[in-house]
C-alpha positions as CSV (number, residue, x, y, z in Angstrom):
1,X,30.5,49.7,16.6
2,X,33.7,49.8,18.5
3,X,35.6,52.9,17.3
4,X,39.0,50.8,16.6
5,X,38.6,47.7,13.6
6,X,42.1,47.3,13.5
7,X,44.6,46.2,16.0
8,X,48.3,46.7,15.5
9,X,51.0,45.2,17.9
10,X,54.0,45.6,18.5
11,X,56.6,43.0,19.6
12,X,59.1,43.0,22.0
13,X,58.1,44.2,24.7
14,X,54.7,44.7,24.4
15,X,53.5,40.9,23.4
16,X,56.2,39.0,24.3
17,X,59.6,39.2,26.9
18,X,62.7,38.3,24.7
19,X,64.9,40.5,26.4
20,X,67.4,37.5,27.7
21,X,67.7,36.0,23.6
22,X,68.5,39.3,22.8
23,X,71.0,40.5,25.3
24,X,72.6,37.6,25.2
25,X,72.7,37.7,21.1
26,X,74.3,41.4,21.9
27,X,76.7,40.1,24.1
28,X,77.4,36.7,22.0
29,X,78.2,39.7,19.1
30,X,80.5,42.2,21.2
31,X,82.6,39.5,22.5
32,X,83.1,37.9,19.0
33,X,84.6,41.2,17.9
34,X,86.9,42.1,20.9
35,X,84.6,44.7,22.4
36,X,83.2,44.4,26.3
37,X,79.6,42.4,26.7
38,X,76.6,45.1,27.4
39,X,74.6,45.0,30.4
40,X,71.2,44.3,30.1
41,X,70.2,48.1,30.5
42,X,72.1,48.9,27.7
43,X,70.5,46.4,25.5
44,X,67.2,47.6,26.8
45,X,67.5,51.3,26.2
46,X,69.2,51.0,22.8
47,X,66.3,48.3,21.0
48,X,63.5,49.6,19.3
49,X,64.5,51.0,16.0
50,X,65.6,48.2,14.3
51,X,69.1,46.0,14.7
52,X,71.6,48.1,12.8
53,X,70.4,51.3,15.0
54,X,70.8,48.9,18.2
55,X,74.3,47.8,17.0
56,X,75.0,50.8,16.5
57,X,74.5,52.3,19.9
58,X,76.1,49.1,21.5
59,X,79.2,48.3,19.5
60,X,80.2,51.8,17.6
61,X,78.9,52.5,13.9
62,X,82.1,51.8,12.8
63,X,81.2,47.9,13.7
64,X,78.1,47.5,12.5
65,X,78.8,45.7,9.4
66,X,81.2,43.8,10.9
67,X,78.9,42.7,13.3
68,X,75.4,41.7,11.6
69,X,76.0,38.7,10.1
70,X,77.7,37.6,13.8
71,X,74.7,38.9,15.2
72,X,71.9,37.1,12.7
73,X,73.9,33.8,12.9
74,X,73.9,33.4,16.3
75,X,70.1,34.6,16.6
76,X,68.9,32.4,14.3
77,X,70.4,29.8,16.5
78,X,69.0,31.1,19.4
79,X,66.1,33.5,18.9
80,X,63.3,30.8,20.5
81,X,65.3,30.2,23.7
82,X,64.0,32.5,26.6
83,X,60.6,34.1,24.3
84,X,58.0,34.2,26.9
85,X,54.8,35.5,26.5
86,X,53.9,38.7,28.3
87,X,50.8,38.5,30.8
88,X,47.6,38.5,29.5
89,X,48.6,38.9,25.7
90,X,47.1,35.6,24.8
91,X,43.7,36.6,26.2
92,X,43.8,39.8,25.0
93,X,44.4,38.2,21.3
94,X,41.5,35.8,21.8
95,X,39.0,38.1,22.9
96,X,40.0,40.4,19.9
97,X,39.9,38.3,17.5
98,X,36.8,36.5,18.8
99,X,35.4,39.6,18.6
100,X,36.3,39.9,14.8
101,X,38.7,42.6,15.5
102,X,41.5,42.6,12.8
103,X,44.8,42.2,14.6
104,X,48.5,42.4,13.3
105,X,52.1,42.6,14.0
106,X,53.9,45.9,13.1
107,X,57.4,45.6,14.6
108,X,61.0,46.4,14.2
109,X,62.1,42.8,14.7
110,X,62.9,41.4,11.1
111,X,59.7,40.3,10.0
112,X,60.7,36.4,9.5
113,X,62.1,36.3,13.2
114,X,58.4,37.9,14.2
115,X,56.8,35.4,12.2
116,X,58.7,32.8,13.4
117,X,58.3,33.6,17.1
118,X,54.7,34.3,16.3
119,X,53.8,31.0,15.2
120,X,56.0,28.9,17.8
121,X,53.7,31.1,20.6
122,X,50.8,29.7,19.1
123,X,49.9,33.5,18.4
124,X,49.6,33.4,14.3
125,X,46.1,32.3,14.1
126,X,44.8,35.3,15.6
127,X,46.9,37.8,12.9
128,X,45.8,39.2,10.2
129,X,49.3,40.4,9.1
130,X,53.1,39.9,10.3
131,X,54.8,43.2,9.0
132,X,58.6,43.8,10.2
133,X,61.7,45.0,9.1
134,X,63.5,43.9,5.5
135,X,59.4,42.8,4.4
136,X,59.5,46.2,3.4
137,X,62.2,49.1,2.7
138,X,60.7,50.8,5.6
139,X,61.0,50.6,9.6
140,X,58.8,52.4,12.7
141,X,58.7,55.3,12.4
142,X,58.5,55.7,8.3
143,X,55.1,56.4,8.0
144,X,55.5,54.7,4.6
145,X,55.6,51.6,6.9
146,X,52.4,51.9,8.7
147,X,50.7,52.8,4.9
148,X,51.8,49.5,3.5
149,X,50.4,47.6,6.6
150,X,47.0,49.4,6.5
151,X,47.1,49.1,2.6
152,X,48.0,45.4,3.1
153,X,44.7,44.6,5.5
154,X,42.2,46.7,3.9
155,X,42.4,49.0,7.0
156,X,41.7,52.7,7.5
157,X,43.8,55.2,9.7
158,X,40.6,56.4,11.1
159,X,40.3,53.0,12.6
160,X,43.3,51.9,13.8
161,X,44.8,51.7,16.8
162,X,48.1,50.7,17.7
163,X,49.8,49.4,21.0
164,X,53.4,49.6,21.4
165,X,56.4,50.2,23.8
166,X,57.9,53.0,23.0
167,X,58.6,56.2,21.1
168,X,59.4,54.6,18.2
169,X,55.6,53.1,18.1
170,X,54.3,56.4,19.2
171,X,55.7,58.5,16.5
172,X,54.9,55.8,13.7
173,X,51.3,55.7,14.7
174,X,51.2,59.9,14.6
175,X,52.7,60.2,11.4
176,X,50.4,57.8,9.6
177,X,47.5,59.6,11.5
178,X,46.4,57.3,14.4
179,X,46.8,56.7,17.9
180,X,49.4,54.9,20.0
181,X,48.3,53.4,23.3
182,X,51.5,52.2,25.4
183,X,52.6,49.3,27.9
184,X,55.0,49.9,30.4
185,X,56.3,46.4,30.2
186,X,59.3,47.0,27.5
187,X,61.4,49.9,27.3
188,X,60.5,52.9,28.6
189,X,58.5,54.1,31.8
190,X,55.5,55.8,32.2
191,X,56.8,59.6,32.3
192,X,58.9,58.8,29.3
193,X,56.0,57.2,26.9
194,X,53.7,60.4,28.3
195,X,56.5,63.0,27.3
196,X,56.5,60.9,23.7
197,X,52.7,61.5,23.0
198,X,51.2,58.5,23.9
199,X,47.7,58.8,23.7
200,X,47.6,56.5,26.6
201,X,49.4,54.7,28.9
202,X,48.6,51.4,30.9
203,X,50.9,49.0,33.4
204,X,50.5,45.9,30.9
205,X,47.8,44.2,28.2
206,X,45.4,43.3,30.9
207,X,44.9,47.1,31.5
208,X,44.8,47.5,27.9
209,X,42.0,44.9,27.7
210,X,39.9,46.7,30.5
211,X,40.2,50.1,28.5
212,X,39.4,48.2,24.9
213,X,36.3,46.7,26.5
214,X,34.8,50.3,27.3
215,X,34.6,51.1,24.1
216,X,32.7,48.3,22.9
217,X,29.2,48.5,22.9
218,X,27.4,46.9,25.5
């Protein structure tokens, strides 16, 4: 048998590009309160542990409540403009779940955004689970978070896997006792995700599909 059963994704970055929804939501935000739009890079570097930590970085702590219900309007808006599919994610999924592999989201992104985005992708069918923030009172990297997931689909740590972006997904998968394979198609480059722990590291999920494929049997 294949020595991972369970599949979890994460999101942005890793799946699916929605960078450009979510700068310009950022930006949309910042302006709305008087402060100046962020570039890109700053959006990039400061995603990844959920939107009141990104806010946080980007507009001041001090306007953080002010500025999440600016923020949620405007995505919910907006959030399926620009969501592109990363290369090869599709395939991957299909061949996965073909293979009977249980899959599942396990992002930051509030969970009914990632289920939304999920099913207007055409991705849902292959997930077992959706899990994101405000399903639970947890975000990456609470390992409370990854028990209720496993819990949720029947799954054990000692076979599950999970592919992700960045540190955030690297220390969530350690602290609930399982590995973290990482893309370099999000936030962070290869030296970074390696000084994180990643128990691997691959250019994108066509890589990652190659390296799945070795260990199933033949």
């Amino acid at each position: 048998m294949a020595r991972f059963s369970t599949l979890l994704f994460d999101l942005d970055g890793t799946l699916i590009d929605h960078f450009a929804a979510i700068h310009r939501s950022h930006s949309h935000t910042l302006r709305h309160l008087g402060l100046p739009a962020p570039t890109l890079a700053q959006v990039r570097a400061a995603v990844g542990g959920g939107l009141a930590n990104a806010l946080a970085q980007l507009a001041g702590p001090a306007h953080v409540a002010a500025a999440l219900p600016i923020y949620r309007a405007y995505w919910d808006a907006t959030m399926l403009d620009d969501v592109l599919l990363l290369p090869g994610a599709r395939e991957l999924l299909h061949s996965l779940h073909a293979r009977g592999t249980q899959l599942a989201v396990f992002t930051n992104k509030l969970g009914s955004s990632s289920r939304l985005i999920c099913a207007h992708l055409g991705l849902s069918p292959f997930f077992q689970g959706n899990f994101g923030a405000a399903d639970t009172p947890w975000l990456k990297p609470d390992p409370a978070f990854a028990a209720h997931a496993l819990a949720q689909l029947a799954a054990t740590p000692a076979t599950t896997l999970l592919i992700g972006d960045s540190p955030f997904d690297i220390a969530a998968a350690h602290a609930a006792g399982f590995p973290c394979w990482c893309v370099t198609t999000g936030t962070h480059n290869e030296a970074e995700l390696r000084a994180a722990g990643a128990d691997a590291v691959y250019a994108d999920l066509p890589a990652v599909g190659l390296a799945l494929a070795a260990e199933w049997p033949s």
